[in-house]
CHARMM-style PDB file with segment names, atoms N, HN, CA, C and O in Angstrom:
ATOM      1  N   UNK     1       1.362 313.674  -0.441  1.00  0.00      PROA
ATOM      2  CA  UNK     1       1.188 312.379  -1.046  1.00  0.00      PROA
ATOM      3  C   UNK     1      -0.051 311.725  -0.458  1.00  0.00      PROA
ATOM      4  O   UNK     1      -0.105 311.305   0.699  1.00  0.00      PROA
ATOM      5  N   UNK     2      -0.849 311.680  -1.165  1.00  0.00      PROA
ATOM      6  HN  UNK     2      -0.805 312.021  -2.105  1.00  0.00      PROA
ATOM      7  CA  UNK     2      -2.103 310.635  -0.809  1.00  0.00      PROA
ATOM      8  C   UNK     2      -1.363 308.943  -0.574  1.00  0.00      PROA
ATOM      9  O   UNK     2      -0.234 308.523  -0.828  1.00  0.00      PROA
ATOM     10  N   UNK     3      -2.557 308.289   0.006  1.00  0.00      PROA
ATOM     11  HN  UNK     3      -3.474 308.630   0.213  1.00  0.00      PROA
ATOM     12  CA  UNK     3      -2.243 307.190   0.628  1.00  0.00      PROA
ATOM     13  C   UNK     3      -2.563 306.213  -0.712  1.00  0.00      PROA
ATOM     14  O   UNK     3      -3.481 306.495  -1.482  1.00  0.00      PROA
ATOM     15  N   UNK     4      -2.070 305.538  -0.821  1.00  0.00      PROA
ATOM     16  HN  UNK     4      -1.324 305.308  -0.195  1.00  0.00      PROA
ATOM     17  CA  UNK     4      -2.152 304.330  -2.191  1.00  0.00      PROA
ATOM     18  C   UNK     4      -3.000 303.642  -1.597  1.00  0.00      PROA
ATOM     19  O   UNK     4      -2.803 303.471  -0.394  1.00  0.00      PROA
ATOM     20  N   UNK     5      -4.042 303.111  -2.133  1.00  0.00      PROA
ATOM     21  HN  UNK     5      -4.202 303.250  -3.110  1.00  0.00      PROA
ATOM     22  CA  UNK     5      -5.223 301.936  -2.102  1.00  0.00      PROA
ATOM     23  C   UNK     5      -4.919 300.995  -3.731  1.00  0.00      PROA
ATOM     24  O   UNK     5      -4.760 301.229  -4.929  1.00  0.00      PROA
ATOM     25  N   UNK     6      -4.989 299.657  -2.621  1.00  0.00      PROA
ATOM     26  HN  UNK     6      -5.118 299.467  -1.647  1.00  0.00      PROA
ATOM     27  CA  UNK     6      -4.527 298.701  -3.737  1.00  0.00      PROA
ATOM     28  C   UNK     6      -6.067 298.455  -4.989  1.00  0.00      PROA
ATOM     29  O   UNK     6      -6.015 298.116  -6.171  1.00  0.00      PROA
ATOM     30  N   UNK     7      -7.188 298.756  -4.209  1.00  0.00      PROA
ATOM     31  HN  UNK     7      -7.230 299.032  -3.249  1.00  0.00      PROA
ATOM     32  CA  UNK     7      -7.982 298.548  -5.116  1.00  0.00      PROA
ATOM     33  C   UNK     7      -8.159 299.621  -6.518  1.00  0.00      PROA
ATOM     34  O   UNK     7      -8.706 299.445  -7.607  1.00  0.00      PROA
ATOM     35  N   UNK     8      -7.387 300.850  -5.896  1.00  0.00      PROA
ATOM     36  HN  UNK     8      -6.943 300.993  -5.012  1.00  0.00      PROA
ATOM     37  CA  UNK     8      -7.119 301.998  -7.457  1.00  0.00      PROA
ATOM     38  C   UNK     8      -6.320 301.388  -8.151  1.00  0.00      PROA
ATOM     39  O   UNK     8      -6.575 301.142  -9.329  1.00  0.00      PROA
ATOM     40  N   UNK     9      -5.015 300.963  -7.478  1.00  0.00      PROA
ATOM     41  HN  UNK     9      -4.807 301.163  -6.521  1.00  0.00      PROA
ATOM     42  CA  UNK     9      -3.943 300.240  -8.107  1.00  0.00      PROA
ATOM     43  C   UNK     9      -4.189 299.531  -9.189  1.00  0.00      PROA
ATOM     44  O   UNK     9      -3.494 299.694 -10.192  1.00  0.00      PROA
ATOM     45  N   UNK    10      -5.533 298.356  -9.152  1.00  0.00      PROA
ATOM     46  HN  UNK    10      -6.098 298.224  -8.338  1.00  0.00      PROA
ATOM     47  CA  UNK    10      -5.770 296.816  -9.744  1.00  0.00      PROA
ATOM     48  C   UNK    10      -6.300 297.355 -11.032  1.00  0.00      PROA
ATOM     49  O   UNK    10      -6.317 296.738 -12.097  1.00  0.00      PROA
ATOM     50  N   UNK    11      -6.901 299.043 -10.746  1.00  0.00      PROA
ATOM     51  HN  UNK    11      -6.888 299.544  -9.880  1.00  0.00      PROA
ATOM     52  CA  UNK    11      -7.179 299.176 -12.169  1.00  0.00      PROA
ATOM     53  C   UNK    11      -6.415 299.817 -13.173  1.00  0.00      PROA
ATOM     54  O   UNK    11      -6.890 299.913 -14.305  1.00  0.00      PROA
ATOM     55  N   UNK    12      -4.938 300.412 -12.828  1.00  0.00      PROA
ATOM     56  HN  UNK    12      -4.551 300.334 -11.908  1.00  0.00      PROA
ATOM     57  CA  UNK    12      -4.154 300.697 -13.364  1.00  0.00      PROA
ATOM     58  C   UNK    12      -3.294 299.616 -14.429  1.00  0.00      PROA
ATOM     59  O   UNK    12      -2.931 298.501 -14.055  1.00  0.00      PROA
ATOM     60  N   UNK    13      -3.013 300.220 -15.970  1.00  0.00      PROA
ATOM     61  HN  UNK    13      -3.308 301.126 -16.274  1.00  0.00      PROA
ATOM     62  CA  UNK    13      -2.187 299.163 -16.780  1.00  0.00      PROA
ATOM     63  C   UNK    13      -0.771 299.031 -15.806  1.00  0.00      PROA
ATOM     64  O   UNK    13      -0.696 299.403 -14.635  1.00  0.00      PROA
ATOM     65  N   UNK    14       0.294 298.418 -16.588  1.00  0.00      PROA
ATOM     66  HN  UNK    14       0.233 298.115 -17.539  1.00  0.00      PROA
ATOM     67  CA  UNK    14       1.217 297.794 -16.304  1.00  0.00      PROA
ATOM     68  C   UNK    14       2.291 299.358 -16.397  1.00  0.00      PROA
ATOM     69  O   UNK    14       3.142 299.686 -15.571  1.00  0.00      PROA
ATOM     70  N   UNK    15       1.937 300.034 -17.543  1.00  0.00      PROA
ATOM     71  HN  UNK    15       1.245 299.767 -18.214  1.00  0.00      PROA
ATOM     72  CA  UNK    15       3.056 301.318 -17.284  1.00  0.00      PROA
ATOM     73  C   UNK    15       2.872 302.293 -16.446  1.00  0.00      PROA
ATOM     74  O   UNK    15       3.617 303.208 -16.094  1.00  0.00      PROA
ATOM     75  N   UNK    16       1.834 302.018 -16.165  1.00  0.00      PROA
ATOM     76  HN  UNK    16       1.230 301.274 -16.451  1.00  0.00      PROA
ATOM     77  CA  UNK    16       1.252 303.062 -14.832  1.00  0.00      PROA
ATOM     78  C   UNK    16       1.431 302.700 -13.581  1.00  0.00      PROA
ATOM     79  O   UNK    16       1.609 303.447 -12.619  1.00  0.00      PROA
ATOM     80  N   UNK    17       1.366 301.132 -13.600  1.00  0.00      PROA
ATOM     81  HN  UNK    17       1.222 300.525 -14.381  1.00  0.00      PROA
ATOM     82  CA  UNK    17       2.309 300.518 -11.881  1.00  0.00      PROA
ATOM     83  C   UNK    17       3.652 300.809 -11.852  1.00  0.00      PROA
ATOM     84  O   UNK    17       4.244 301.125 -10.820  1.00  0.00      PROA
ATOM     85  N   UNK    18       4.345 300.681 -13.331  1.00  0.00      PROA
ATOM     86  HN  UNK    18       3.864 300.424 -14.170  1.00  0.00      PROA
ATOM     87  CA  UNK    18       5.795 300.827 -12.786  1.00  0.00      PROA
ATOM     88  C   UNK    18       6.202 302.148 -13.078  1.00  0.00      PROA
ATOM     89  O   UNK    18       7.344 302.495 -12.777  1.00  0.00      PROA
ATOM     90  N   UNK    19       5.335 303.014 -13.683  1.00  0.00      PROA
ATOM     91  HN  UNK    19       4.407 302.732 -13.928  1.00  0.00      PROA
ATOM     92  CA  UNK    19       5.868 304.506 -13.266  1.00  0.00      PROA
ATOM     93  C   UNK    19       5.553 305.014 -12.320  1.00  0.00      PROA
ATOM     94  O   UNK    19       6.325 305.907 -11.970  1.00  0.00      PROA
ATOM     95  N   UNK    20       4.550 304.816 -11.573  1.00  0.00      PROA
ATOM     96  HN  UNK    20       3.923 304.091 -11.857  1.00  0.00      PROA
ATOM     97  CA  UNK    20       4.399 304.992  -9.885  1.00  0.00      PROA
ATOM     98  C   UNK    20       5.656 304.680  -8.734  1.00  0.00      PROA
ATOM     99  O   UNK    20       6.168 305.321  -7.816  1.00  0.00      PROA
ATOM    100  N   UNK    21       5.847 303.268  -9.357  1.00  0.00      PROA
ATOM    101  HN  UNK    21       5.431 302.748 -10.103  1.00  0.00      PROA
ATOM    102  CA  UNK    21       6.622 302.769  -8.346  1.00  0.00      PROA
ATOM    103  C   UNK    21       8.444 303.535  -8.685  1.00  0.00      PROA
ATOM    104  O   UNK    21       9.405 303.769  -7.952  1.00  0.00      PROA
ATOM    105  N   UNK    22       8.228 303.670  -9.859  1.00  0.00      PROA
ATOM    106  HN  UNK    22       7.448 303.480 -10.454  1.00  0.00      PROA
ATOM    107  CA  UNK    22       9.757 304.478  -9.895  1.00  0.00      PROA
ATOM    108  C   UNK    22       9.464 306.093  -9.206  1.00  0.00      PROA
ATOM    109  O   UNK    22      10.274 306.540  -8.394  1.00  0.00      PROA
ATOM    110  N   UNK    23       8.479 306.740  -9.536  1.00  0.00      PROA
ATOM    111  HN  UNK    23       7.822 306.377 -10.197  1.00  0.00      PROA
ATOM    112  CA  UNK    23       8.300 307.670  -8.489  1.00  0.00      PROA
ATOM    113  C   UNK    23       8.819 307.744  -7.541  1.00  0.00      PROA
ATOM    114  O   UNK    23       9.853 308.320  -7.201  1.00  0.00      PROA
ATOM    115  N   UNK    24       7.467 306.599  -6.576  1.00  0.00      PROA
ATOM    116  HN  UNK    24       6.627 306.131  -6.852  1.00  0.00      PROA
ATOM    117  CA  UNK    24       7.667 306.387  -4.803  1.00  0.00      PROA
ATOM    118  C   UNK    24       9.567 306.222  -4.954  1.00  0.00      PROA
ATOM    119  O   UNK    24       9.981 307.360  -5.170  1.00  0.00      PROA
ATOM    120  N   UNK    25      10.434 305.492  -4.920  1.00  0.00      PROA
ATOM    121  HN  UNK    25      10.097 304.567  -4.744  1.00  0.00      PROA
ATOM    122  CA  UNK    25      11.056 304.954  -5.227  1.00  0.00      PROA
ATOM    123  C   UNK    25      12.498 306.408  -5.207  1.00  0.00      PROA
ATOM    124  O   UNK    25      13.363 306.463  -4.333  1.00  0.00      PROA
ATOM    125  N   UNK    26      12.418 307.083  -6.007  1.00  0.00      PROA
ATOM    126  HN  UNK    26      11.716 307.038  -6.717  1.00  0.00      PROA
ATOM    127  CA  UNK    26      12.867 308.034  -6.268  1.00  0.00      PROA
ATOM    128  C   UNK    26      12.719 309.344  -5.071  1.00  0.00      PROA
ATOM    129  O   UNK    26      13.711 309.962  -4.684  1.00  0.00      PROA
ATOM    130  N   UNK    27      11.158 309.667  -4.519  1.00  0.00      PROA
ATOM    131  HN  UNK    27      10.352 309.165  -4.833  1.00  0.00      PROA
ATOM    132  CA  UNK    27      10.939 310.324  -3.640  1.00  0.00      PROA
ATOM    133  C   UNK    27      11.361 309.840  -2.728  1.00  0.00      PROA
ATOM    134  O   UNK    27      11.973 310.727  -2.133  1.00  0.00      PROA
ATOM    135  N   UNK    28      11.436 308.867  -2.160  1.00  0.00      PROA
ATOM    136  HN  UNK    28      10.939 308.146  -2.644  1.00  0.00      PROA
ATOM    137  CA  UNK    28      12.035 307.709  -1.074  1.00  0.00      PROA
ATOM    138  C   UNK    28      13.317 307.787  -0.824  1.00  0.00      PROA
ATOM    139  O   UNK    28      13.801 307.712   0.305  1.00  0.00      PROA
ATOM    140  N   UNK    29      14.035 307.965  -2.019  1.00  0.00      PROA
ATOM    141  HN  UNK    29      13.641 308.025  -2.936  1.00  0.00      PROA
ATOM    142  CA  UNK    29      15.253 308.081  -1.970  1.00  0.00      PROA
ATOM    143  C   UNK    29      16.117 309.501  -1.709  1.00  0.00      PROA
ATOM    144  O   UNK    29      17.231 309.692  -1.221  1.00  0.00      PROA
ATOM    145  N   UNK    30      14.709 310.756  -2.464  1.00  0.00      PROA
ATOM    146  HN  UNK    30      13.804 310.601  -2.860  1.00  0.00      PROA
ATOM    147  CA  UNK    30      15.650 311.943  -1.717  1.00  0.00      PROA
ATOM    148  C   UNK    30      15.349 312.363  -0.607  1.00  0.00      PROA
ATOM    149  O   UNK    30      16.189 313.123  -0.125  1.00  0.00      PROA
ATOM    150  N   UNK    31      13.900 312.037   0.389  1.00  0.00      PROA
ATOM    151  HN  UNK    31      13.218 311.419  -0.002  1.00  0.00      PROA
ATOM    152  CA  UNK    31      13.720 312.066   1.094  1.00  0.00      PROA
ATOM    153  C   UNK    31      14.637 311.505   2.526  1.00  0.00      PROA
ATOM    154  O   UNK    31      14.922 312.197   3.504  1.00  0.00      PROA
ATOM    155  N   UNK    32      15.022 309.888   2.278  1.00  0.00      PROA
ATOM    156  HN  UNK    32      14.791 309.326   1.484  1.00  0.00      PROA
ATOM    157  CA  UNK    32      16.383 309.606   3.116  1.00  0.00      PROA
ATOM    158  C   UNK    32      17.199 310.261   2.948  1.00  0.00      PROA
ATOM    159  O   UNK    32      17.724 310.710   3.967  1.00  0.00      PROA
ATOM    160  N   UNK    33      17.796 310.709   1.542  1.00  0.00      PROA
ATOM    161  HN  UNK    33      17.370 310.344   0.714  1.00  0.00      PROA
ATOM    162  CA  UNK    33      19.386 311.343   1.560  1.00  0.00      PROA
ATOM    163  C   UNK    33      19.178 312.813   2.212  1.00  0.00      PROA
ATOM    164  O   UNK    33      20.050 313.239   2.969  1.00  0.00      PROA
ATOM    165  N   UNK    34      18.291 313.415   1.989  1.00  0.00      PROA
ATOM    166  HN  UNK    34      17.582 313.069   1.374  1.00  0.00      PROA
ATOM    167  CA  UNK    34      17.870 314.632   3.103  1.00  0.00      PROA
ATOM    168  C   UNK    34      18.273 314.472   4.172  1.00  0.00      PROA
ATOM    169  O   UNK    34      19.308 314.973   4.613  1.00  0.00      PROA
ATOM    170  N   UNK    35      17.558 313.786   4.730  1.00  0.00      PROA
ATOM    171  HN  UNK    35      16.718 313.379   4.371  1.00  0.00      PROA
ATOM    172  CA  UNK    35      17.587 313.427   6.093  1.00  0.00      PROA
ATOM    173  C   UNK    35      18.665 312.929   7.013  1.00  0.00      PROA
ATOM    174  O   UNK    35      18.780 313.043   8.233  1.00  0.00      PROA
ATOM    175  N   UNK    36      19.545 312.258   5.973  1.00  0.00      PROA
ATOM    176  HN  UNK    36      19.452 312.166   4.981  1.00  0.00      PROA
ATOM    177  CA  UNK    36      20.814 311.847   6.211  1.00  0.00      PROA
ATOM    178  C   UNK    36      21.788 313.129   6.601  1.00  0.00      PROA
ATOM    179  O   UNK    36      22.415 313.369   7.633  1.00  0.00      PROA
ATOM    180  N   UNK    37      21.662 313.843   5.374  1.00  0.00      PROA
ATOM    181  HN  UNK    37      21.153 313.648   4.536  1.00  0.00      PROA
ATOM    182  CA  UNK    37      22.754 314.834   5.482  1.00  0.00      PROA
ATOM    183  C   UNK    37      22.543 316.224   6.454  1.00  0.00      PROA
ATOM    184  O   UNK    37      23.298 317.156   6.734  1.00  0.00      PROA
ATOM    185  N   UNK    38      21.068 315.879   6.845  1.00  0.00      PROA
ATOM    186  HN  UNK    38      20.455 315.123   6.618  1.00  0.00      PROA
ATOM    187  CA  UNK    38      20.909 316.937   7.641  1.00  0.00      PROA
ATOM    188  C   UNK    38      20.014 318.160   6.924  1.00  0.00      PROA
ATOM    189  O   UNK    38      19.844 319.163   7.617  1.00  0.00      PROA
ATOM    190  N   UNK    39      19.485 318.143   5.702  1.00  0.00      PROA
ATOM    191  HN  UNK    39      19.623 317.328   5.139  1.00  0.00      PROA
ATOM    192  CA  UNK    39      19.196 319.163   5.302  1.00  0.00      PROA
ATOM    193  C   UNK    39      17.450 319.115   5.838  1.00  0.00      PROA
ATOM    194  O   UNK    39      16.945 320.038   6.477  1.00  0.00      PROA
ATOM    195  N   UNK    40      16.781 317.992   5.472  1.00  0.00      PROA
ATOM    196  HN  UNK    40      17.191 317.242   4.953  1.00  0.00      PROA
ATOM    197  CA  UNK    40      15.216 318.377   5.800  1.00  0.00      PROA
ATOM    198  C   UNK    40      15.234 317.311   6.919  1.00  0.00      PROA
ATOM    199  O   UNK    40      15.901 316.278   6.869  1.00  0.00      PROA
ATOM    200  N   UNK    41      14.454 317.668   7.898  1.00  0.00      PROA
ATOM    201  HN  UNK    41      13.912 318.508   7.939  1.00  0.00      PROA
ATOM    202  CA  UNK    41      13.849 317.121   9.269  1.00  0.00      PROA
ATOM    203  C   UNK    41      13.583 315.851   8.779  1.00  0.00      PROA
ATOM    204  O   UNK    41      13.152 315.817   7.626  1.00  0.00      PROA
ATOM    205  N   UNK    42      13.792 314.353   9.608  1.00  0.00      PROA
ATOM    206  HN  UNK    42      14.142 314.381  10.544  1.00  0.00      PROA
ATOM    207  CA  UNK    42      13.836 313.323   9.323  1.00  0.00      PROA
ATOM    208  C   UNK    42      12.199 313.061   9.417  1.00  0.00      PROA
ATOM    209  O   UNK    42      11.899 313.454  10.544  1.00  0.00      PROA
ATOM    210  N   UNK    43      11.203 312.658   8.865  1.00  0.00      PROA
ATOM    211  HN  UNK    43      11.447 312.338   7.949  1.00  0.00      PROA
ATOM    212  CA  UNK    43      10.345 312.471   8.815  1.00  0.00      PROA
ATOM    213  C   UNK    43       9.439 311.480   8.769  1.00  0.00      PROA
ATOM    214  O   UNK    43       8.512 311.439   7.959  1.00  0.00      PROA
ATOM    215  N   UNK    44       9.762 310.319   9.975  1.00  0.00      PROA
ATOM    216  HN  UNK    44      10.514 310.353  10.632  1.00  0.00      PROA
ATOM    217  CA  UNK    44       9.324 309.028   9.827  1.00  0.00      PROA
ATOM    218  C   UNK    44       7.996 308.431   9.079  1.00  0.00      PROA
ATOM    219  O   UNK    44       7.790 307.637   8.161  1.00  0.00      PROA
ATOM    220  N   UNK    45       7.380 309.058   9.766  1.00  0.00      PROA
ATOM    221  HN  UNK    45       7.547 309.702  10.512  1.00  0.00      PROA
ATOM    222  CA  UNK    45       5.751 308.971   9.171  1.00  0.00      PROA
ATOM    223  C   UNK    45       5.852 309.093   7.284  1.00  0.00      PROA
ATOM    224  O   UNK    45       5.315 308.243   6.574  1.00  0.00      PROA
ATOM    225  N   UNK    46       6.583 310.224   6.742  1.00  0.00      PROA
ATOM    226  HN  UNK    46       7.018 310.915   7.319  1.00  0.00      PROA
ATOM    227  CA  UNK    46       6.322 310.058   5.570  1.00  0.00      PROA
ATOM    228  C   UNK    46       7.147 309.018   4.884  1.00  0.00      PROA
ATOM    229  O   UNK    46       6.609 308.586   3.864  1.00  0.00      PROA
ATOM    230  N   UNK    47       8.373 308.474   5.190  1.00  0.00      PROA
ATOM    231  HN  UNK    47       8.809 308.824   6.019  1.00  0.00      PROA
ATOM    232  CA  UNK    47       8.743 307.727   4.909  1.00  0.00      PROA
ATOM    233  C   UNK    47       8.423 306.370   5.264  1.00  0.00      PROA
ATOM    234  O   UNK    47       9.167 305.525   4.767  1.00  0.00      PROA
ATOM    235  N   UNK    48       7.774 306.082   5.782  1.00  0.00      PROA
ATOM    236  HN  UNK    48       7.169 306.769   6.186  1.00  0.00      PROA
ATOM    237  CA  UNK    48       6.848 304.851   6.273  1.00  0.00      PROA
ATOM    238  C   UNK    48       5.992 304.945   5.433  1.00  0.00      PROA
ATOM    239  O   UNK    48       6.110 303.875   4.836  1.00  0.00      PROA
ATOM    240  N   UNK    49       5.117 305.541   4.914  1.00  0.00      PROA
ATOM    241  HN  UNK    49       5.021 306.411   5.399  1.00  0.00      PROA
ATOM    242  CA  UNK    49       3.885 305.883   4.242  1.00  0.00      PROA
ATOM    243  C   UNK    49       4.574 305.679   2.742  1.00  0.00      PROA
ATOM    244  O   UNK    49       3.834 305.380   1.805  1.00  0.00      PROA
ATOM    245  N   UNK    50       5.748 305.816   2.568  1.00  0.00      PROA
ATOM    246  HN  UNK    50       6.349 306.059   3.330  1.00  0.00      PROA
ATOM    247  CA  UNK    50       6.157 305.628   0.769  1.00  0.00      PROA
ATOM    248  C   UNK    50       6.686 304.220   0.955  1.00  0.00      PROA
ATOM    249  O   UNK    50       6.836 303.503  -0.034  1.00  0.00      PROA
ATOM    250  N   UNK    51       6.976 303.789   2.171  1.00  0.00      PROA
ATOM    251  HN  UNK    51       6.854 304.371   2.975  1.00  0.00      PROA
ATOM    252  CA  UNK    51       7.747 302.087   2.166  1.00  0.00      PROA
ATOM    253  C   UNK    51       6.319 301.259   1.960  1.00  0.00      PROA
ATOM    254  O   UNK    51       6.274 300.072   1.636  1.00  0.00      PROA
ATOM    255  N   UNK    52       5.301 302.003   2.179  1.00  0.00      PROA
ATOM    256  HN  UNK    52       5.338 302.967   2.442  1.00  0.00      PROA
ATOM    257  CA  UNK    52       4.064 300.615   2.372  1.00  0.00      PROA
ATOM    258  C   UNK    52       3.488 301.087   1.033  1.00  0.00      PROA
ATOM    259  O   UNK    52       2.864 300.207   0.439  1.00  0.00      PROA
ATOM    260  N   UNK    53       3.579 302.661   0.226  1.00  0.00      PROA
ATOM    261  HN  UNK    53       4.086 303.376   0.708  1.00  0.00      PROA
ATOM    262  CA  UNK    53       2.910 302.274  -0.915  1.00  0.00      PROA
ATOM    263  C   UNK    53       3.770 301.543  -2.029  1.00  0.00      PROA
ATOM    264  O   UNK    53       3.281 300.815  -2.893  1.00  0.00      PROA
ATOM    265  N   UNK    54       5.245 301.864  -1.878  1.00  0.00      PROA
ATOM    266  HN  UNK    54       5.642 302.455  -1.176  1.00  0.00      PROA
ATOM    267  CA  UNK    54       6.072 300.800  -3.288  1.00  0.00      PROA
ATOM    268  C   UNK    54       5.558 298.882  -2.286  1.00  0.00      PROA
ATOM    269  O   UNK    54       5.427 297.967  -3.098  1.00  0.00      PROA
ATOM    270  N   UNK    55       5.370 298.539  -1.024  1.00  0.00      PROA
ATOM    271  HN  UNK    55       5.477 299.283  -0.364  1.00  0.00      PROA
ATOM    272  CA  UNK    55       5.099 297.554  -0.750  1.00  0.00      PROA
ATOM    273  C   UNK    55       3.713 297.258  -1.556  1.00  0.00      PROA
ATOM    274  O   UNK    55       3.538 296.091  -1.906  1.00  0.00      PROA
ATOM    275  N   UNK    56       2.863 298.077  -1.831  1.00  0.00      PROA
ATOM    276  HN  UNK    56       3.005 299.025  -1.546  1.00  0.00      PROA
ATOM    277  CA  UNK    56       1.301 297.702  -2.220  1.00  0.00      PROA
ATOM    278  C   UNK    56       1.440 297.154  -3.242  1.00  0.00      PROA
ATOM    279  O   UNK    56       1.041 296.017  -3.496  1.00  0.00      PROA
ATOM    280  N   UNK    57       2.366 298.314  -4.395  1.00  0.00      PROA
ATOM    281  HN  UNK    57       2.691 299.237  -4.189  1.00  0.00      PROA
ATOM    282  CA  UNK    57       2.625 298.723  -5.735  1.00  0.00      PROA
ATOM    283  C   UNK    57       3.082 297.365  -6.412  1.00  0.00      PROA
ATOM    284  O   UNK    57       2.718 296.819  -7.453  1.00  0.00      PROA
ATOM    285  N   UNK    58       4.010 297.017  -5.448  1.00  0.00      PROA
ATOM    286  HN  UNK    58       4.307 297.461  -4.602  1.00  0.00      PROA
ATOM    287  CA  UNK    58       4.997 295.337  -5.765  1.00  0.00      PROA
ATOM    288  C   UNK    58       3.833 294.282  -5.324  1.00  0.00      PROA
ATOM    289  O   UNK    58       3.585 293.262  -5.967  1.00  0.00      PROA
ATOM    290  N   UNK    59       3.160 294.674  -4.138  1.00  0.00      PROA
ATOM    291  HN  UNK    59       3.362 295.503  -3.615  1.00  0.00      PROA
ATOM    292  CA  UNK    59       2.044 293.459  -4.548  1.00  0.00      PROA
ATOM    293  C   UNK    59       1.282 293.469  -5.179  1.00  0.00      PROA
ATOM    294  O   UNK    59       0.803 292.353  -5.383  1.00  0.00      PROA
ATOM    295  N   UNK    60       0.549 294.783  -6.011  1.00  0.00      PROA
ATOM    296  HN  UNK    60       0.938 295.689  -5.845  1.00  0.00      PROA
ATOM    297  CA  UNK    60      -0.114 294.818  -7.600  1.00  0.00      PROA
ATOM    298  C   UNK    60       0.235 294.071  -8.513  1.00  0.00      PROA
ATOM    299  O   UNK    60      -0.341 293.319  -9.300  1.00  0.00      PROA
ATOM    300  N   UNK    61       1.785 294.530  -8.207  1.00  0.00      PROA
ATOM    301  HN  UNK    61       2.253 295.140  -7.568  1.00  0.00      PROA
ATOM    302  CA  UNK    61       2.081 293.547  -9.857  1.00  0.00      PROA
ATOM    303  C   UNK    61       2.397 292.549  -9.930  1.00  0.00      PROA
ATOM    304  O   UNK    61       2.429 291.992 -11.028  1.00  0.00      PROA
ATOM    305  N   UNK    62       2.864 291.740  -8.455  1.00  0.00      PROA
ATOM    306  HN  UNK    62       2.838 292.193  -7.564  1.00  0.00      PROA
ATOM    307  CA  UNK    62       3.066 290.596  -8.463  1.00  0.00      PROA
ATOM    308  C   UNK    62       1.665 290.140  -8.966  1.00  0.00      PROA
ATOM    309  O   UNK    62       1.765 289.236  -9.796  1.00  0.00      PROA
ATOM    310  N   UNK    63       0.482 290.487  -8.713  1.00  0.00      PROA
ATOM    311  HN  UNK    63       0.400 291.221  -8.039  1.00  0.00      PROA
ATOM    312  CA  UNK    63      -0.761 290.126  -8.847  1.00  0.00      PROA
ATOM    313  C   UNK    63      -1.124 289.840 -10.072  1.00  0.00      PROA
ATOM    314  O   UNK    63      -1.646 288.812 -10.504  1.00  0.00      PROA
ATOM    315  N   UNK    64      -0.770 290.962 -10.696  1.00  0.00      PROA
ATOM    316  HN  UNK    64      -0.346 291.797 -10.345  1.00  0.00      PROA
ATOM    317  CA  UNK    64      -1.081 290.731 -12.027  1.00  0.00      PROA
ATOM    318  C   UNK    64      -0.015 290.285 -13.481  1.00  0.00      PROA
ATOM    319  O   UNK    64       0.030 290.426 -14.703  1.00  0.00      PROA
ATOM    320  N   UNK    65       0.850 289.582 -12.177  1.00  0.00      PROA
ATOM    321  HN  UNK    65       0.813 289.467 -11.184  1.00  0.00      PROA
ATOM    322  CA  UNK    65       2.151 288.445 -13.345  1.00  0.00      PROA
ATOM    323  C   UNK    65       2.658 289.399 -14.297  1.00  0.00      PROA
ATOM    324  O   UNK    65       2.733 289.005 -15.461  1.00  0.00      PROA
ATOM    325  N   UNK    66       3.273 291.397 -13.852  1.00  0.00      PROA
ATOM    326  HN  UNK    66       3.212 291.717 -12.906  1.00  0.00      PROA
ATOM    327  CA  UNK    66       3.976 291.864 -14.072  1.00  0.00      PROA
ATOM    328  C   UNK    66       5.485 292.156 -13.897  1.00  0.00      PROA
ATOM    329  O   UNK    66       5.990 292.257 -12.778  1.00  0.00      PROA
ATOM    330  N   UNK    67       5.890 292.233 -14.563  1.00  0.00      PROA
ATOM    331  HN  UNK    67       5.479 292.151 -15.471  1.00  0.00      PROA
ATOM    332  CA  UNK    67       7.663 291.649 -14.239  1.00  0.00      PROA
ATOM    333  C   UNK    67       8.144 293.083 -14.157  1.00  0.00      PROA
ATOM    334  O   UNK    67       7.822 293.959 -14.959  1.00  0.00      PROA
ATOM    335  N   UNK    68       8.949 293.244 -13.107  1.00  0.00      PROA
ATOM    336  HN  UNK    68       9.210 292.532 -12.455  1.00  0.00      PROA
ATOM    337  CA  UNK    68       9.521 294.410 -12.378  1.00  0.00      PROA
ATOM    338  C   UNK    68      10.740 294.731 -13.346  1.00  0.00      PROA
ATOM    339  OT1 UNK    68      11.499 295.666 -13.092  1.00  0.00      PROA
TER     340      UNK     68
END
């Protein structure tokens, strides 16, 4: 996963922020339940790195008076 930059973000439409963010969102989510149950190595760093890009993602669209 590359690192999200909010300035790529600003030029993305509105279905392209929120299909990103259901992505991150989704990867985020099997990535914890992994980790939970023991199957893949808990991996802080990458999961830090998907909490700050859905954080960017939500301040894109707050930006641009897109409704989640």
């Amino acid at each position: 996963m590359t690192q999200l930059k909010a300035k790529d973000l600003r030029k993305q439409d509105a279905d392209k922020l929120r299909q990103t963010l259901f992505d991150l969102r989704s990867e985020l989510s099997k990535v914890k339940g992994g980790a939970e149950r023991g199957i893949v190595k808990k991996d802080v760093g990458k999961i830090r790195r998907m909490q700050r890009g859905i954080a960017i993602v939500l301040t894109v669209m707050n930006e641009k008076g897109v409704i989640e």
